[in-house]
C-alpha positions as CSV (number, residue, x, y, z in Angstrom):
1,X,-95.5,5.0,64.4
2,X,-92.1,4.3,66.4
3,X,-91.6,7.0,68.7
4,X,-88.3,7.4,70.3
5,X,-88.0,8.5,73.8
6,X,-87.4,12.5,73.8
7,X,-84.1,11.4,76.1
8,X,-82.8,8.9,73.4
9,X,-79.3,10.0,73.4
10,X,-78.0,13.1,71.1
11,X,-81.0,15.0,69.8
12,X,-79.0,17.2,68.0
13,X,-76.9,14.4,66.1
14,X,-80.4,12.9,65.2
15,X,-82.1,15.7,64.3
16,X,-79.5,16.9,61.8
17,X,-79.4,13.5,60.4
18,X,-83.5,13.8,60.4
19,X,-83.0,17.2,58.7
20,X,-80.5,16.0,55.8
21,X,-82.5,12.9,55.4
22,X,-85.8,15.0,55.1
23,X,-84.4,17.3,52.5
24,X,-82.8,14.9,50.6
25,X,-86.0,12.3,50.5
26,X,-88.8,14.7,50.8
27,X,-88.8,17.3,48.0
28,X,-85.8,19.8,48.7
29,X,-85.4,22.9,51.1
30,X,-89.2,24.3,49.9
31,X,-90.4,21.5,51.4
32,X,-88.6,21.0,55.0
33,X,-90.9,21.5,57.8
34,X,-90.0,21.4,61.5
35,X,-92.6,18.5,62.1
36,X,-91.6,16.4,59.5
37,X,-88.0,16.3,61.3
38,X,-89.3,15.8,64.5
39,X,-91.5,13.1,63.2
40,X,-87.9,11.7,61.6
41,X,-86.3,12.1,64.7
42,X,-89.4,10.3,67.0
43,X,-89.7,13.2,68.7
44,X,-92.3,15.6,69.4
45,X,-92.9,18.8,67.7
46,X,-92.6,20.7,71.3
47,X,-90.0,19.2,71.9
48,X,-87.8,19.6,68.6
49,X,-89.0,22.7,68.8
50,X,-87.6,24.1,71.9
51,X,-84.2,22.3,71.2
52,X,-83.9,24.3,67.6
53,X,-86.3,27.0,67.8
54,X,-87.4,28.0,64.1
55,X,-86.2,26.5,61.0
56,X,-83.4,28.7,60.5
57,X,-82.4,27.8,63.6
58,X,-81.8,24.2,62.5
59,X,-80.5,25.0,59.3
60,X,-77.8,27.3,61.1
61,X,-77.0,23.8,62.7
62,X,-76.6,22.0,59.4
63,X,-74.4,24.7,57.6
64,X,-72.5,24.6,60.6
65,X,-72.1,20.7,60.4
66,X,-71.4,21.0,57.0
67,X,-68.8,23.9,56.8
68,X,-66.9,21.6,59.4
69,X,-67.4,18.5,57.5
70,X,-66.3,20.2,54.2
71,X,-63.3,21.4,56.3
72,X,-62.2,17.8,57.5
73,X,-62.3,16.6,54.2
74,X,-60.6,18.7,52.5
75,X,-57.4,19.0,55.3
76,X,-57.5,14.9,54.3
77,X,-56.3,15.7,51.0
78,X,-53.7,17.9,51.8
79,X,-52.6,20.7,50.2
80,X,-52.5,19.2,46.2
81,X,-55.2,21.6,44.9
82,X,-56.3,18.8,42.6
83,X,-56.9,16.3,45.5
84,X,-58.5,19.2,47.0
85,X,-60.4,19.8,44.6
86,X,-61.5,16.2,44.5
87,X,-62.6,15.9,48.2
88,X,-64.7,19.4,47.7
89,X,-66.8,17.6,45.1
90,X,-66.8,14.2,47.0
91,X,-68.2,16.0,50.1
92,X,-70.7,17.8,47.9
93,X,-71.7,14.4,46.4
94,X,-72.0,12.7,49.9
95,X,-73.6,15.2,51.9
96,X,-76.2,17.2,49.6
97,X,-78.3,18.2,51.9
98,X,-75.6,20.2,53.7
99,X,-74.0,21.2,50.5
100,X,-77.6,22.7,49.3
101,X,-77.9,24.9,52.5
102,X,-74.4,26.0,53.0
103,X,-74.1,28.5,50.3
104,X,-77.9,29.7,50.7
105,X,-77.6,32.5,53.4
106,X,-80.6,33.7,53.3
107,X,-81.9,30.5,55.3
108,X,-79.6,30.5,58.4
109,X,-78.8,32.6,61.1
110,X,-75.4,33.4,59.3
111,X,-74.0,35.1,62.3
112,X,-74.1,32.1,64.6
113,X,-70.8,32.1,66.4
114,X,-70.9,28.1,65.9
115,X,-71.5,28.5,62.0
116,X,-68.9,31.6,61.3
117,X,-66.2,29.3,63.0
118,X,-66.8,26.4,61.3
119,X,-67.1,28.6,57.8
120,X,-63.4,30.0,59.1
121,X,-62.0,26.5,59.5
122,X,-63.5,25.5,56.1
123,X,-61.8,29.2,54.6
124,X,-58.4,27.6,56.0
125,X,-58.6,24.3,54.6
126,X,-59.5,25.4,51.1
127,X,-57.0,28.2,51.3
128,X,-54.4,26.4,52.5
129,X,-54.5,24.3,49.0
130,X,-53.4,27.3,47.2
131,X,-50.2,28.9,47.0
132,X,-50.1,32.1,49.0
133,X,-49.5,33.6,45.8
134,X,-52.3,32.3,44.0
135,X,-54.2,35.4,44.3
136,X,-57.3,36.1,45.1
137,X,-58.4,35.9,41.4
138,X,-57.0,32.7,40.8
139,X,-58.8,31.4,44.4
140,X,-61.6,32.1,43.3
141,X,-61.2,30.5,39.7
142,X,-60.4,27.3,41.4
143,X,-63.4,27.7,44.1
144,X,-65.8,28.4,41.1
145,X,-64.3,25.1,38.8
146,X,-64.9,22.9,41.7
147,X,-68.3,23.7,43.1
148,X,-69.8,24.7,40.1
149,X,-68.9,20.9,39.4
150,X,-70.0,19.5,42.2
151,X,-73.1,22.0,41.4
152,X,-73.6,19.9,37.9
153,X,-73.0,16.5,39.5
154,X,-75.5,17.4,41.8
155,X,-78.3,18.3,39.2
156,X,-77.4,15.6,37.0
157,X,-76.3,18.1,33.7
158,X,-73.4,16.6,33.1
159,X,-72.6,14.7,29.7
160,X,-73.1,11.2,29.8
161,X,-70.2,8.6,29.9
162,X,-68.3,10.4,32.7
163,X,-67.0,8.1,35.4
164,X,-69.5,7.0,37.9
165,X,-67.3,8.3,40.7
166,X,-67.9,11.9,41.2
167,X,-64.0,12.4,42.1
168,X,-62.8,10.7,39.7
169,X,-64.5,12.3,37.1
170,X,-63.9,15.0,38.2
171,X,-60.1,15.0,38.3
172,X,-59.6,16.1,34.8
173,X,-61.3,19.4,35.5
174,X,-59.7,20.5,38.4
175,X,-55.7,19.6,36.7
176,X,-56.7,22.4,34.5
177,X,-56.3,24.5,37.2
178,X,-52.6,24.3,36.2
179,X,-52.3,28.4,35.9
180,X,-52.7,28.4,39.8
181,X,-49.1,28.8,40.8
């Protein structure tokens, strides 16, 4: 086995990247383990260990990561809901890993000071896609259209013959949001 150095550069970059990879390619969240990661990463086990702590501890990491990387894409697209829209799902689509463990809780230290300010700046950028008027009703319409199809992308449940770009395909959905004002 190739064995990086423990000093190899950014442990934390690689270590997320280790994590996503391992959840992704090795059987889902019931299956991450803190050595497989550190294995990923070419680090030791000790060593992982003490840089994370437990594995909520490095799943608090990847929300985090993720809430801001949801955030940067959607501020890309502006403030058209349906572009919006479209960046949520691409994000979803590109990052899965992140995407799986952002909106489950129960597996992160989800008062991290890190992770409730990257969840903020993720707030913002969806927000700021919707009129101020929209109301909170109507936010939460539009929130629940574009992750539940990101959700369905995701799981492969969607009808065949849709568009092989998850954006694209999803466009049509996320104009019907036409009632938001």
């Amino acid at each position: 086995m190739n064995h990086r150095p423990y000093h190899h550069g950014d442990l934390r970059r690689t270590a997320l990247e280790a994590t996503a990879e391992a959840i992704k390619e090795g059987g889902g969240l019931a299956a991450l383990s803190l050595r497989d990661v550190a294995r990923r990463a070419g680090v030791s086990h000790a060593a992982f260990k003490n840089h994370f702590g437990t594995k909520p501890g490095l799943l608090t990491a990847l929300a985090a990561e993720g809430y801001d990387l949801l955030a940067d894409a959607v501020n890309a697209a502006g403030d058209d809901l349906v572009e919006a829209g479209t960046a949520y799902v691409r994000f979803a689509v590109a990052h899965p890993a992140h995407f799986e463990v952002m909106f489950r809780p129960g597996l992160y230290h989800a008062d991290d000071p890190q992770l409730t300010a990257a969840q903020e700046r993720a707030n913002q950028a969806l927000t700021s896609a919707l009129s101020t008027s929209a109301g909170e009703t109507n936010a939460l319409a539009a929130w629940s259209i574009v992750h539940g199809f990101a959700n369905l992308w995701l799981s492969d449940a969607l009808p065949p013959g849709l568009d092989a770009d998850p954006g694209t395909a999803a466009r049509p959905v996320i104009s019907l949001l036409s009632f938001i004002p």
